[in-house]
N, C-alpha and C positions, 0 to 999 in steps of 0.2 A: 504494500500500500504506500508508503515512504516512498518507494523506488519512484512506482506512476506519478507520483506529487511533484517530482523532485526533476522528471522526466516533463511535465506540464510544463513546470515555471522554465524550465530550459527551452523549451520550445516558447514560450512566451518572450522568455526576453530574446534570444535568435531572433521572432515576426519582429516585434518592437522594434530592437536596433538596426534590421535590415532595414524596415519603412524611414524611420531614421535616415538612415544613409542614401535612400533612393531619391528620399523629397529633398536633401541638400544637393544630390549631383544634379538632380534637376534645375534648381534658383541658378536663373542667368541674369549675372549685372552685371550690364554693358557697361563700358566706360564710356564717360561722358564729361561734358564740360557746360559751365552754362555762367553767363552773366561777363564780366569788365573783368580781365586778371586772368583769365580764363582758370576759375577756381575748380579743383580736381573736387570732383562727388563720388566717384568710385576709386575702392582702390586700385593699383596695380597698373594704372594709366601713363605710359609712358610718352605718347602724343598729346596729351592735354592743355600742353603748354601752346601748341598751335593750333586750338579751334576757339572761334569767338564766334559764340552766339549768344545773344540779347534776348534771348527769347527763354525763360528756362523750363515749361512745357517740351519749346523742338527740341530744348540741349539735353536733357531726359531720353530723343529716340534719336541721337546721330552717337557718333564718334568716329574721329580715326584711327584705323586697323591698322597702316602701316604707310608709312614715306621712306621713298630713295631718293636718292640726291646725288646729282653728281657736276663737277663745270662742264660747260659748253663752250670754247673760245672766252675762259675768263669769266662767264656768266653763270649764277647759279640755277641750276635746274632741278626744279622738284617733280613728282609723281607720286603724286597720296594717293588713298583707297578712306575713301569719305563711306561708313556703312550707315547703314538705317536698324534700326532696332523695331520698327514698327510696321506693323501686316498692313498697311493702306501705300498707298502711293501720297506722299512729300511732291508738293508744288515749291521749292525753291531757287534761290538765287546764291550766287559766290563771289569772292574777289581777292585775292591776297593781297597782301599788305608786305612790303617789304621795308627791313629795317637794315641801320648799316652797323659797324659793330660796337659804336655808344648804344644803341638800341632808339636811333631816330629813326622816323620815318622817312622814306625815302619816296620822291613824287607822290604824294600823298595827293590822293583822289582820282590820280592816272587812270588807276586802274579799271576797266568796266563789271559792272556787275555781268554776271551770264547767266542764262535758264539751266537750271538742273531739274529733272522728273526722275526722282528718287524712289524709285517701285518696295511695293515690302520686303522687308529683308533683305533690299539689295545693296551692291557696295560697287559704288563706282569711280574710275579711276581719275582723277583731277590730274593736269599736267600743269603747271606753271614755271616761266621763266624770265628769270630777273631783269629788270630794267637795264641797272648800270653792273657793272664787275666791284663797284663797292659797298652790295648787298651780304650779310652776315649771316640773316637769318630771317623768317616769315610766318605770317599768321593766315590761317584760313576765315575768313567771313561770312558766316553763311546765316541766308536768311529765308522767312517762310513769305511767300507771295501770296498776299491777302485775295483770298476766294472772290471776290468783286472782280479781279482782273484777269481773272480767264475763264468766268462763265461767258457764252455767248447769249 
């Protein structure tokens, strides 16, 4: 009788700690950035430093997965992968910002904003490259294009 008792609570705590473990490998947090400073919300964020979003709703369903870099004739060239965290389609807009290496802004406003259609889940590739060869480093900008301007 002992033994079956003893046999129960072993199998009890085994279901327990499995569900345990199944429901934490599941929780996915993205990393993300959101607001001025581009202040880290998740840990583990190693590109956080380069995404500004004003918005902290969007900044909740982007981040960046990964940047290369490399010069071009002296210029720096980047290539992110901007993902989406969220099952709808992301109507936005982009633009980098590049800085020199006091951390000024460098032709500040040059730059144009451009359409991004950000599908769910998906992760798309940004390419950007720098003005002058006295660029150090860069921000990505990225914004939600208010519903008014692409209903028809």
């Amino acid at each position: 009788m002992k033994s079956k008792m003893i046999t129960k609570r072993s199998l009890l705590f085994v279901a327990a700690l499995s569900t345990t473990l199944l429901i934490s490998a599941c929780k996915n947090v993205p990393p993300v950035t959101s607001g001025m400073g581009s202040e880290q919300i998740a840990p583990g964020q190693k590109f956080s430093s380069h995404l500004q979003v004003h918005n902290p709703e969007l900044g909740k369903k982007l981040h960046i997965s990964d940047i290369r870099s490399r010069t071009n004739n002296d210029l720096l060239e980047v290539n992110l992968s901007l993902t989406s965290t969220y099952k709808k389609t992301l109507k936005l807009q982009f633009h980098f910002t590049w800085f020199d290496k006091d951390g000024f802004v460098i032709e500040a406003g040059k730059s144009p904003w451009q359409p991004l259609d950000l599908h769910g889940m998906q992760t798309a590739a940004l390419p950007g490259l720098a003005p002058t060869t006295q660029v150090a480093s860069f921000s990505l900008y990225v914004r939600e294009v208010p519903e008014k301007f692409f209903k028809f």
